[in-house]
Backbone bond lengths (Angstrom), bond angles and torsions (degrees), N, CA, C in turn:
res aa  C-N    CA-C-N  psi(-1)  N-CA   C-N-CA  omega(-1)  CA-C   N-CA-C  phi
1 X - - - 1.462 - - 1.528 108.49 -
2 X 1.019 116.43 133.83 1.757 134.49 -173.39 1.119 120.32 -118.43
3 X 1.522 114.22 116.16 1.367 119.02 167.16 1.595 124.73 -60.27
4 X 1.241 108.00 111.33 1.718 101.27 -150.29 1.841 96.42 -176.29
5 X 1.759 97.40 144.82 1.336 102.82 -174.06 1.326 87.24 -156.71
6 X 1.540 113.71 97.24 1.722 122.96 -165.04 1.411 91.03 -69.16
7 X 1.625 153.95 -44.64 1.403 125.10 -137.78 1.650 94.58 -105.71
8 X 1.074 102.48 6.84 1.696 99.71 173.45 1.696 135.53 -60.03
9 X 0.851 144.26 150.06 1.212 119.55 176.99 1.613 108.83 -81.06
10 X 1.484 106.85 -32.15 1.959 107.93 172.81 1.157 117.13 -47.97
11 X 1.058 131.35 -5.23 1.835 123.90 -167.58 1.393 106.30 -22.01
12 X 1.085 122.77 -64.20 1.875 122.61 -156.41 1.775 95.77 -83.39
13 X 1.344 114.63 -7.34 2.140 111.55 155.88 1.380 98.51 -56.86
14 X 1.470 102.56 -66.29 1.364 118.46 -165.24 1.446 130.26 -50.78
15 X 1.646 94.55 -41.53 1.627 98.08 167.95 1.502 127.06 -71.53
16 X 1.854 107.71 -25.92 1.110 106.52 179.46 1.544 133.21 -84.47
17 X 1.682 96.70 -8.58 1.475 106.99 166.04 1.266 119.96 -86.16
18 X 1.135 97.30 -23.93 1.631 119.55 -173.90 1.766 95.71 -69.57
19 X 1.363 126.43 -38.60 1.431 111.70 179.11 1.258 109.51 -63.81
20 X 1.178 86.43 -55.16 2.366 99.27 -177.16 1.400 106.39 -29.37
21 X 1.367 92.59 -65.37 1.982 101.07 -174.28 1.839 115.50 -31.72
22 X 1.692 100.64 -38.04 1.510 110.94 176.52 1.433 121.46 -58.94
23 X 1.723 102.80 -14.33 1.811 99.98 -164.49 1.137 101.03 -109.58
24 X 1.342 104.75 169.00 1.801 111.67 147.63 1.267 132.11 -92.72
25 X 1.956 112.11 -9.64 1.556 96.50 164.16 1.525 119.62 -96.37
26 X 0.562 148.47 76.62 2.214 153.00 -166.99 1.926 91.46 -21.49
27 X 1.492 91.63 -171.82 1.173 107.04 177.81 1.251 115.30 -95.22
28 X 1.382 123.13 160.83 1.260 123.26 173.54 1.577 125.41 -63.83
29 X 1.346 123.11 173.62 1.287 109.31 -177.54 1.115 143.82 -100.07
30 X 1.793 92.53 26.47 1.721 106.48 168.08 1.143 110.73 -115.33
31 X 1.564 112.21 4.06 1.685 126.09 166.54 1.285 107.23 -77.95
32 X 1.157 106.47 -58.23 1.373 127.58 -164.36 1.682 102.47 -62.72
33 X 1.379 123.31 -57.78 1.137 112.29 170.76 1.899 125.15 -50.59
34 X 1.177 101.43 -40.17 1.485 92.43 169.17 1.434 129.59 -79.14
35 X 1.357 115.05 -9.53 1.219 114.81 171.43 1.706 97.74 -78.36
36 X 1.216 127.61 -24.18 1.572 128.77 -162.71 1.886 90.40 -85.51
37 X 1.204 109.46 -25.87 1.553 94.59 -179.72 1.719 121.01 -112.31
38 X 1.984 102.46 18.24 0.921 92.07 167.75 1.740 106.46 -112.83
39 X 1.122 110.94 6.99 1.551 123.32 -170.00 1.793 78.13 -104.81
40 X 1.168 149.32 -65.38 1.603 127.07 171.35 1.609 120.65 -15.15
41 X 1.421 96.81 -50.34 1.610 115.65 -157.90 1.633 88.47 -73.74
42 X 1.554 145.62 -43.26 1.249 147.49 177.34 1.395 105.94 -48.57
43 X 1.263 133.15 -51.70 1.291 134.87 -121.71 1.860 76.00 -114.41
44 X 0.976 115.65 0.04 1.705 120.11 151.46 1.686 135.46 -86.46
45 X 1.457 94.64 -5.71 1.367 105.90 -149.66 2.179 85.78 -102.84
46 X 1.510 93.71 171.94 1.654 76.91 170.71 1.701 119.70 -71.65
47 X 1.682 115.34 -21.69 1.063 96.80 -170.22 2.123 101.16 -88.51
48 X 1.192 110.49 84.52 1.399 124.70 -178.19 1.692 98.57 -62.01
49 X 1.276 135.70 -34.77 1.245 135.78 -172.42 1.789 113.62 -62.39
50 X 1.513 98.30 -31.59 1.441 118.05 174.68 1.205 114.20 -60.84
51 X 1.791 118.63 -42.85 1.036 125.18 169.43 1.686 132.51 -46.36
52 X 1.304 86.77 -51.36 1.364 103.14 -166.02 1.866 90.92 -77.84
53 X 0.866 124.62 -68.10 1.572 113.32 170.17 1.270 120.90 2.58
54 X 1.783 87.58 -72.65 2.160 107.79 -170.66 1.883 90.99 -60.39
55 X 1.220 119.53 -26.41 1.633 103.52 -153.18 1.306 96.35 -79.62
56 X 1.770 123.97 -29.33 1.739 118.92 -147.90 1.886 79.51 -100.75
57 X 1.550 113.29 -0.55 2.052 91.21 -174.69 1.552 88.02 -100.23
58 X 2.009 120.54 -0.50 1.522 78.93 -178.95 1.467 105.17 -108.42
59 X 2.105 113.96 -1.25 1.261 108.26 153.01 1.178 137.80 -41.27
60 X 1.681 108.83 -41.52 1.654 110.59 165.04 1.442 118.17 -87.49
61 X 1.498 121.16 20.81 1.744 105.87 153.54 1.797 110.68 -96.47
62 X 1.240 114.41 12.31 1.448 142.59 179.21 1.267 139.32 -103.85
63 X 1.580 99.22 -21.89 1.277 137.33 174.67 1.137 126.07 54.80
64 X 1.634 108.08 48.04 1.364 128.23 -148.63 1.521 98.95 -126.77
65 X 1.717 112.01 87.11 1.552 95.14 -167.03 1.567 119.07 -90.60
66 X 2.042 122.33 1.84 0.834 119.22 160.83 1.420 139.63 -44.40
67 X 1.909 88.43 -53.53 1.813 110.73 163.08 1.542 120.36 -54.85
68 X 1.392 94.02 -29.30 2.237 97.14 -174.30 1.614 82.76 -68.47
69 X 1.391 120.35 -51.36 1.556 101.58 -137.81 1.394 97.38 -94.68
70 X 1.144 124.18 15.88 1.618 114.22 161.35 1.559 123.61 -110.44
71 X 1.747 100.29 -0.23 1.760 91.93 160.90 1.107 97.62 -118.74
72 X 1.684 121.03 -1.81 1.707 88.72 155.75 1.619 126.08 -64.49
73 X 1.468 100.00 -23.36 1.675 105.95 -156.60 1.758 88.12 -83.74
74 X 1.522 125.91 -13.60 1.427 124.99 177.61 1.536 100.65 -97.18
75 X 1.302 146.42 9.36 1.438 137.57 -174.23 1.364 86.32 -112.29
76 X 1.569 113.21 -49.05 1.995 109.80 176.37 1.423 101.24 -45.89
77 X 1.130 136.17 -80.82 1.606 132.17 -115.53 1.807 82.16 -105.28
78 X 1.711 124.71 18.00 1.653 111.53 161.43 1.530 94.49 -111.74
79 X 1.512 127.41 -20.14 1.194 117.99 179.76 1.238 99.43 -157.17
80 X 1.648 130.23 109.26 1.105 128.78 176.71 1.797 122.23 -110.42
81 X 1.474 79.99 47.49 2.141 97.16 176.68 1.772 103.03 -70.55
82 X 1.490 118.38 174.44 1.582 114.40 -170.04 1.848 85.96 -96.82
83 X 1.269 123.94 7.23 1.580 107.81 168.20 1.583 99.22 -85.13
84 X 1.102 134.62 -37.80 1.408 130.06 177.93 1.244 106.84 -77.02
85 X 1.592 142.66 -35.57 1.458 129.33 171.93 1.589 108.15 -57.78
86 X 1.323 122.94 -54.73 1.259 142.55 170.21 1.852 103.70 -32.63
87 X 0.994 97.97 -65.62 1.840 95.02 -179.61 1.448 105.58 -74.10
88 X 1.383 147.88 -2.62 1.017 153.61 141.61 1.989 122.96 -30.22
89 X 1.680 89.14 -48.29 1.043 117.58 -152.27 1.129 93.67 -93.82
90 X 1.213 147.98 -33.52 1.477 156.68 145.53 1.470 125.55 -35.84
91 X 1.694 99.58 -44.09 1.637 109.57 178.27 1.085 93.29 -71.65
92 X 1.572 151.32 -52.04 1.028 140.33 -140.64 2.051 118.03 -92.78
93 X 1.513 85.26 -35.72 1.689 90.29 164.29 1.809 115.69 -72.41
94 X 0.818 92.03 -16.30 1.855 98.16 170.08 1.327 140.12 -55.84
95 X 2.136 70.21 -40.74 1.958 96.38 166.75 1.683 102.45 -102.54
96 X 0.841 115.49 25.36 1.294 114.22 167.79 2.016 104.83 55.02
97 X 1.205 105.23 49.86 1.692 114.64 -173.16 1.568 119.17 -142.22
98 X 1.368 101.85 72.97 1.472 102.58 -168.61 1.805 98.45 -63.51
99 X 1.313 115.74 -33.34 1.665 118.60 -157.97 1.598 80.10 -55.54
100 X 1.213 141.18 -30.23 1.260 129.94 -166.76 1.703 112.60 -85.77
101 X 1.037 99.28 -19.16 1.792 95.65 166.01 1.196 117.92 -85.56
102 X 1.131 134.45 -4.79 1.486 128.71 -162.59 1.517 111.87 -67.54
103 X 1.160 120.21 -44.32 1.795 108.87 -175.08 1.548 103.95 -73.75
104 X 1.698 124.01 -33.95 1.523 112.28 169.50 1.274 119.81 -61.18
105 X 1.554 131.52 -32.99 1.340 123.90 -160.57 1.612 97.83 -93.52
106 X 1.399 124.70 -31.51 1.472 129.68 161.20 1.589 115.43 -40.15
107 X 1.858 109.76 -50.85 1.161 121.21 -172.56 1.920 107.13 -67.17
108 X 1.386 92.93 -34.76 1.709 88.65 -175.41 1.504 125.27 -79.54
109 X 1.428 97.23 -26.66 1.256 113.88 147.01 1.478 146.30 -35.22
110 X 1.023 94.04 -66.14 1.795 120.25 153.24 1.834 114.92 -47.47
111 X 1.181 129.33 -51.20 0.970 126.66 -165.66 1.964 90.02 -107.36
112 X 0.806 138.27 -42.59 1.348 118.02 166.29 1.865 117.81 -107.67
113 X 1.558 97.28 85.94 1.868 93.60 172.75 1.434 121.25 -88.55
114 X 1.522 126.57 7.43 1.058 112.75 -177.24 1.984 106.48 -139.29
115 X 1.454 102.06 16.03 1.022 105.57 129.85 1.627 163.42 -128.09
116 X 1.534 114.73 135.76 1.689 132.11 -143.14 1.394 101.55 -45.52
117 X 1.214 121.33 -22.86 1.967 115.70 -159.76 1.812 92.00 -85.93
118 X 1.460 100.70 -45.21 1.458 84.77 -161.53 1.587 102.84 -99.15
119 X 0.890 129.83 -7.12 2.033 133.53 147.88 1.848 93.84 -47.16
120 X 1.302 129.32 -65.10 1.211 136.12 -141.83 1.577 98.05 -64.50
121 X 1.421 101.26 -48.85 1.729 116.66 -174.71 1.794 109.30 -68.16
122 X 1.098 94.78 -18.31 1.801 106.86 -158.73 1.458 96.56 -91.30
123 X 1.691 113.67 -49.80 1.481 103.56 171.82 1.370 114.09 -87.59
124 X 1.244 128.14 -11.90 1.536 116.23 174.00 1.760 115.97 -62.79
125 X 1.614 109.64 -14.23 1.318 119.02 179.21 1.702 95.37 -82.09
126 X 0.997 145.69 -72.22 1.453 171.06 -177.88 1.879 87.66 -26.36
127 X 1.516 110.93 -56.90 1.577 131.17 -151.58 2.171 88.27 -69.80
128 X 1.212 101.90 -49.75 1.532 111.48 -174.25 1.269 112.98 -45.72
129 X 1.434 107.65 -51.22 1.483 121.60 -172.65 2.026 122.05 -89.72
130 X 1.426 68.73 16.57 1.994 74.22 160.98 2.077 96.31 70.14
131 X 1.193 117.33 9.23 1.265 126.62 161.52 1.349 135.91 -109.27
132 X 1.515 92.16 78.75 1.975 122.79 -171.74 1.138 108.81 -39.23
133 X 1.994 78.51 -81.08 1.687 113.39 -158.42 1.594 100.11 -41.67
134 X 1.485 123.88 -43.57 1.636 124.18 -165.53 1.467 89.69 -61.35
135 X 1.651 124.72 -84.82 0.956 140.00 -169.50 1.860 105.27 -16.60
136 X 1.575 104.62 -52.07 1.551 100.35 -168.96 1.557 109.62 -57.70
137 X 1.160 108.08 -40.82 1.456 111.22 171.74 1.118 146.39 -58.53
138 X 1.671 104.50 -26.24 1.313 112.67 156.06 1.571 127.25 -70.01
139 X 1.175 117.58 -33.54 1.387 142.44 159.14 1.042 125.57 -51.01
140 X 1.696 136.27 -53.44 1.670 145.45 123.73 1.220 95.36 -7.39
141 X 1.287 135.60 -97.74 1.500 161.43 -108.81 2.026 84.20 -82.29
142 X 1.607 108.32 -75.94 1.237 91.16 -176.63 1.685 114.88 -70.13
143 X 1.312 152.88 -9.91 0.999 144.38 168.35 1.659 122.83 -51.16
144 X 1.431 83.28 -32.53 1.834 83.99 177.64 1.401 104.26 -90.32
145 X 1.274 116.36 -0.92 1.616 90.34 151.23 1.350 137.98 -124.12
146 X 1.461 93.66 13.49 1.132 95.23 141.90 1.386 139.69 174.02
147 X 1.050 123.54 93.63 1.797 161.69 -22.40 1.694 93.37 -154.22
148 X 1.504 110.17 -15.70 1.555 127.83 160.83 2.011 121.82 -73.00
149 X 1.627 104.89 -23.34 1.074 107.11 -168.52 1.361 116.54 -67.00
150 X 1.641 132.44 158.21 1.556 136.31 -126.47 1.571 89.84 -166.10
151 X 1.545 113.80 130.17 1.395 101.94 173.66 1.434 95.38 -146.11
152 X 1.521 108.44 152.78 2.056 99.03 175.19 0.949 122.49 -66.03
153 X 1.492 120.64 -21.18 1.632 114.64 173.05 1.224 109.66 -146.71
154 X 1.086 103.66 124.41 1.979 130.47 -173.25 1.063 111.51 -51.96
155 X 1.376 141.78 63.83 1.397 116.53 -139.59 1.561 96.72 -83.86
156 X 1.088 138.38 15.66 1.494 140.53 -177.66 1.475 96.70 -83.40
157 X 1.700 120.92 -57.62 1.399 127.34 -154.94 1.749 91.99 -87.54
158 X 1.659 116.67 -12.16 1.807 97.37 175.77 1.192 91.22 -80.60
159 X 1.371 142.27 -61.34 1.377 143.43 -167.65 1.435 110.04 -41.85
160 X 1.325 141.19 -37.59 1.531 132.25 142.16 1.200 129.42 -28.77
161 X 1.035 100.50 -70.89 1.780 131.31 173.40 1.898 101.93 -46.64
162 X 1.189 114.72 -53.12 1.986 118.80 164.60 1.647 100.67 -37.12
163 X 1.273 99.99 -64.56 1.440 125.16 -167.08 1.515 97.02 -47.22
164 X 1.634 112.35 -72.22 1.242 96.98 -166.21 1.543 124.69 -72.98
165 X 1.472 113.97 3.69 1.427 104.26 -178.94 1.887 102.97 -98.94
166 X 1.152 91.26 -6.98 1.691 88.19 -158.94 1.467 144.51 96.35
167 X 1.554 92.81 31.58 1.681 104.23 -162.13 1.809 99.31 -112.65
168 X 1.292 95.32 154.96 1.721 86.73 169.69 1.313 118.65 -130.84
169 X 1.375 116.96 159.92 1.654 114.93 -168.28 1.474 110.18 -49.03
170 X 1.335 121.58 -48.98 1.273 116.99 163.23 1.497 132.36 -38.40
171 X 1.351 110.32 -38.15 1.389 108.74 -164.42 1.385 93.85 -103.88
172 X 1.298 146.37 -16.68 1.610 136.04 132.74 1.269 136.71 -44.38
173 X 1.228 108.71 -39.21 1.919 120.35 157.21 1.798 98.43 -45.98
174 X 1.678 99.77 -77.20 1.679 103.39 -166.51 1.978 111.64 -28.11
175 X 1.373 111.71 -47.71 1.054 101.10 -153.76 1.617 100.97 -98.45
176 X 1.041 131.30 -40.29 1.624 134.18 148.23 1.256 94.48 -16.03
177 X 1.473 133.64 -85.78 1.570 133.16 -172.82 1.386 117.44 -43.38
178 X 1.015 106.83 -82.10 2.454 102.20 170.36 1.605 96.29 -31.57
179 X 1.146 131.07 -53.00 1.937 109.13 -170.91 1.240 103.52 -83.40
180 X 1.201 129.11 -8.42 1.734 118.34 -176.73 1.953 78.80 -83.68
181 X 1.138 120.65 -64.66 1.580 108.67 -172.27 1.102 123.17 -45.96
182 X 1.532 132.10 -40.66 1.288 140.02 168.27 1.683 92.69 -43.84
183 X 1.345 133.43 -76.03 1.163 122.78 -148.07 1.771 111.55 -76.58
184 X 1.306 107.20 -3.68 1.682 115.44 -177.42 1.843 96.30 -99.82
185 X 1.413 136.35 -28.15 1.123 114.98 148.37 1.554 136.92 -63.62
186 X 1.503 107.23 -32.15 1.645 99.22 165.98 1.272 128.10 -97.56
187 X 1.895 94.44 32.28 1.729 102.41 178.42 1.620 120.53 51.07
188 X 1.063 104.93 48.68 1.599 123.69 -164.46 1.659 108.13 -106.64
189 X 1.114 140.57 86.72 1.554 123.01 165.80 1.083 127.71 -72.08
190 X 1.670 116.91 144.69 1.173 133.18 -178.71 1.739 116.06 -64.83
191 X 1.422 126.28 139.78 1.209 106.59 -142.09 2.065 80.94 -134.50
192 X 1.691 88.67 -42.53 1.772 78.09 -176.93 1.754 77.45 -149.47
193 X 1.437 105.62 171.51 1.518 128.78 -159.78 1.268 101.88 -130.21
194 X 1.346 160.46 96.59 1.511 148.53 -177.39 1.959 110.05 -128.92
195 X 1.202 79.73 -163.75 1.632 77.95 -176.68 1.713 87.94 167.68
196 X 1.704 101.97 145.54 1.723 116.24 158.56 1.386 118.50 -148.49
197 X 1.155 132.58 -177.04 0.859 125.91 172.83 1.398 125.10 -135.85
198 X 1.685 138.10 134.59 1.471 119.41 175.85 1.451 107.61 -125.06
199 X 1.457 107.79 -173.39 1.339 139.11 -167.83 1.283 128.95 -130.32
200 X 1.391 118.33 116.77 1.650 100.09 -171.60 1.072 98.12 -100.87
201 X 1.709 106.32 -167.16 1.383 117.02 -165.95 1.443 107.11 -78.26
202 X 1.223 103.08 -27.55 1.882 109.19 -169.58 1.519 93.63 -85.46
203 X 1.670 135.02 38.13 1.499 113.75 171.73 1.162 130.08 78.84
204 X 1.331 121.84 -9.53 1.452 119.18 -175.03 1.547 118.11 -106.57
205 X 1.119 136.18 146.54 1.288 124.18 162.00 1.651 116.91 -131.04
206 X 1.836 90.83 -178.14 1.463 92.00 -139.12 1.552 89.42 -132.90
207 X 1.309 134.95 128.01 1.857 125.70 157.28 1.522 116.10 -105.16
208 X 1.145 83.45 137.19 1.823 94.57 172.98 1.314 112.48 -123.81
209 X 1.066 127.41 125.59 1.552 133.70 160.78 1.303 101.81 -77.74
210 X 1.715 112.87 156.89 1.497 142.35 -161.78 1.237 102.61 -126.57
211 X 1.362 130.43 127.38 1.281 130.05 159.80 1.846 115.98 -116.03
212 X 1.265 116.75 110.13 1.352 120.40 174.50 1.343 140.39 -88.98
213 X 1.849 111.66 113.87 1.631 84.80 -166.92 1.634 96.99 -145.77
214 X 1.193 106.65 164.75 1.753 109.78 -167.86 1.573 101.81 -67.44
215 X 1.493 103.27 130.50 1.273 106.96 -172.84 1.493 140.76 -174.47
216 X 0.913 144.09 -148.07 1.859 118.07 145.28 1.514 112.30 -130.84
217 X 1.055 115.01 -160.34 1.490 110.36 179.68 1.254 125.81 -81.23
218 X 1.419 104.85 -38.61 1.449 126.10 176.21 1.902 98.18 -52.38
219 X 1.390 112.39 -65.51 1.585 100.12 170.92 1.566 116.40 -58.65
220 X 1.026 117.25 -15.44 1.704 92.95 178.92 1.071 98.33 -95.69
221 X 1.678 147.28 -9.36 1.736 127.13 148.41 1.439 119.10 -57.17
222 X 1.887 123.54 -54.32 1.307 108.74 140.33 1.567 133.04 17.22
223 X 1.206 85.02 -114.54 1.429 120.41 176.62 1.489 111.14 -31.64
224 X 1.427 113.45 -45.46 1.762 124.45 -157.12 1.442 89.00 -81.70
225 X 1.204 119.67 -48.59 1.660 130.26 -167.36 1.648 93.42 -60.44
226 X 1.352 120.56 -73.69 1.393 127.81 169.12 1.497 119.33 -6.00
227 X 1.756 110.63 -61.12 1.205 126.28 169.95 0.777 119.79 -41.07
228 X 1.703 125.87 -64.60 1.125 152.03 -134.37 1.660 98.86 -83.44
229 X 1.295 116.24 -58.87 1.340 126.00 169.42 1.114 131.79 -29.24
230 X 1.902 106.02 -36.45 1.617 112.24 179.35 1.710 110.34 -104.49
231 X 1.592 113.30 -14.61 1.557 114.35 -179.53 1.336 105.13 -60.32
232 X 1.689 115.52 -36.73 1.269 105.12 -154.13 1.340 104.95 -100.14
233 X 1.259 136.27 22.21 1.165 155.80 151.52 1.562 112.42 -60.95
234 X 1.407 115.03 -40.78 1.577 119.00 -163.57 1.823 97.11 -91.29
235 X 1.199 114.64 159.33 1.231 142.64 171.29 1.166 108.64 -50.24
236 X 1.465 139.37 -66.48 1.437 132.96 166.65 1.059 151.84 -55.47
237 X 1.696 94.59 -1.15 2.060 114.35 -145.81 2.146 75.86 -72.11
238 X 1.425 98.93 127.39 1.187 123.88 156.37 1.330 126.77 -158.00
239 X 1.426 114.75 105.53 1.586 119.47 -156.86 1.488 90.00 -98.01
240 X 1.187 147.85 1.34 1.499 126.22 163.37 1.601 106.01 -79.26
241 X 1.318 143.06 15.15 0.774 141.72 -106.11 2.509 109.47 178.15
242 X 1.088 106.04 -85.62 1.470 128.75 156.02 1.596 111.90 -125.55
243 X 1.726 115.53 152.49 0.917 108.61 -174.91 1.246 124.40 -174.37
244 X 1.313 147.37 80.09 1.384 161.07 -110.49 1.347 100.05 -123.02
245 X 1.861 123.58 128.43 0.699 144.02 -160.38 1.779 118.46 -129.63
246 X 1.689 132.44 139.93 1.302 118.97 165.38 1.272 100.50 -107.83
247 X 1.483 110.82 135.31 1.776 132.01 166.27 1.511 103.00 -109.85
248 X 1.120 98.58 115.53 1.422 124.84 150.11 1.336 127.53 -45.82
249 X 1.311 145.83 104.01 1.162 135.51 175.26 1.662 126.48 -127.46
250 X 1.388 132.57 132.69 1.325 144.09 -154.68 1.292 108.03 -94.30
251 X 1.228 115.81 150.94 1.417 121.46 -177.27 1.766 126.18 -46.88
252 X 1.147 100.92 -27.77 1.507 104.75 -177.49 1.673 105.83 -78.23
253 X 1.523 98.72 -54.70 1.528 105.42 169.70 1.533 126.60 -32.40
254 X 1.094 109.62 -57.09 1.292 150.08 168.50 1.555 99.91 -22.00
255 X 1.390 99.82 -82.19 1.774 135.37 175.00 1.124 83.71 -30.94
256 X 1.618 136.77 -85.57 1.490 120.13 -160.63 1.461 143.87 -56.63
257 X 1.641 110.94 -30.04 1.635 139.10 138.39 1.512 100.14 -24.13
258 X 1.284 121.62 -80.34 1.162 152.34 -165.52 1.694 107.92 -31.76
259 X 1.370 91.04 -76.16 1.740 122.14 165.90 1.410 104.69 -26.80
């Protein structure tokens, strides 16, 4: 998903915030200031929706999700097409805050159900927040119409997979949330989203979600330890069982995610 608004005249604003959004170090602050006074200069122009776009993607190179979510909620209600829900959905995974996409990716949803890009983006928000069963449904719903559509995570066959280990949407939300925070305190972006599942010999199985983010190894022990510290704090923390993980990933790697 790309931060991007092809009929704009900003394209190369757009692309260049749009890279930032990919990292964890932002721009400096004579970048940053001119991108802040050339996204001003938009939000003058007629396409004002553009504005507010560039303003809430450079709130999240700031990590300021009050500011994202009040020109997103001003880029919606001046132009509420699924290219502006869509870049919505971008500002908000940036800050690592799906709970904050939910009425855009619902909304894009709604107005496009039978197509795969924006079903895919719409339930991958739904999938974050420990909300399957919805997600599967959105996925059902556009599949039958059309019968080619492709999503990264099935959320029908994970919602089995819950089932068969014994986990519940709730108690996948809880711990999804503490590692999405872990990685929004060490200013960390989410880079890729995964999850598998195994089986031991004694019958039991076990899911772990994957969280991917540019980095080295040394931070993903960090980071994992970090986790680890606050899972086992909660009432459920059972890693034979559910079990949330940080992956490290390198620039080249990256590139192909990316792609």
């Amino acid at each position: 998903m790309i931060f991007n608004r092809p009929a704009s005249k900003s394209g190369p604003l757009f692309e260049m915030v749009g890279q930032y959004l990919l990292e964890n170090e932002g721009p400096d602050p004579l970048a940053l200031a001119r991108m802040r006074r050339e996204a001003s200069a938009v939000l003058k122009t007629p396409d004002v929706a553009a504005g507010h776009i560039l303003c809430s993607g450079i709130a999240a190179l700031e990590w300021d999700a009050a500011k994202a979510a009040a020109h997103v909620d001003e880029a919606v209600r001046q132009d509420g097409s699924i290219e502006t829900l869509m870049n919505a959905l971008v500002t908000f995974a940036a800050l690592g805050r799906p709970d904050l996409s939910v009425p855009y990716a619902l909304a894009a949803a709604e107005r496009a159900p039978a197509r795969a890009a924006v079903i895919n983006e719409a339930s991958s928000v739904l999938i974050a927040l420990g909300r399957v069963t919805e997600a599967a449904e959105l996925q059902t719903n556009c599949a039958a119409i059309d019968n080619m559509a492709d999503f990264e995570i099935d959320a029908a066959y994970l919602a089995d997979v819950m089932s068969t280990v014994g986990v519940s949407e709730d108690w996948v939300a809880e711990e999804l949330r503490i590692a999405r925070q872990v990685l929004i305190d060490a200013r960390t972006r989410v880079r890729r989203f995964s999850y598998k599942s195994e089986n031991d010999p004694d019958g039991g199985a076990c899911l772990a979600f994957e969280f991917g983010f540019l980095g080295t190894l040394d931070d993903e022990f960090r980071l994992d330890d970090e986790l680890a510290s606050r899972l086992v704090t909660t009432d459920r923390w059972n890693p034979a069982r559910l079990s949330v993980h940080m992956q490290y990933m390198e620039a080249e790697e990256d590139a192909v995610v990316a792609g």
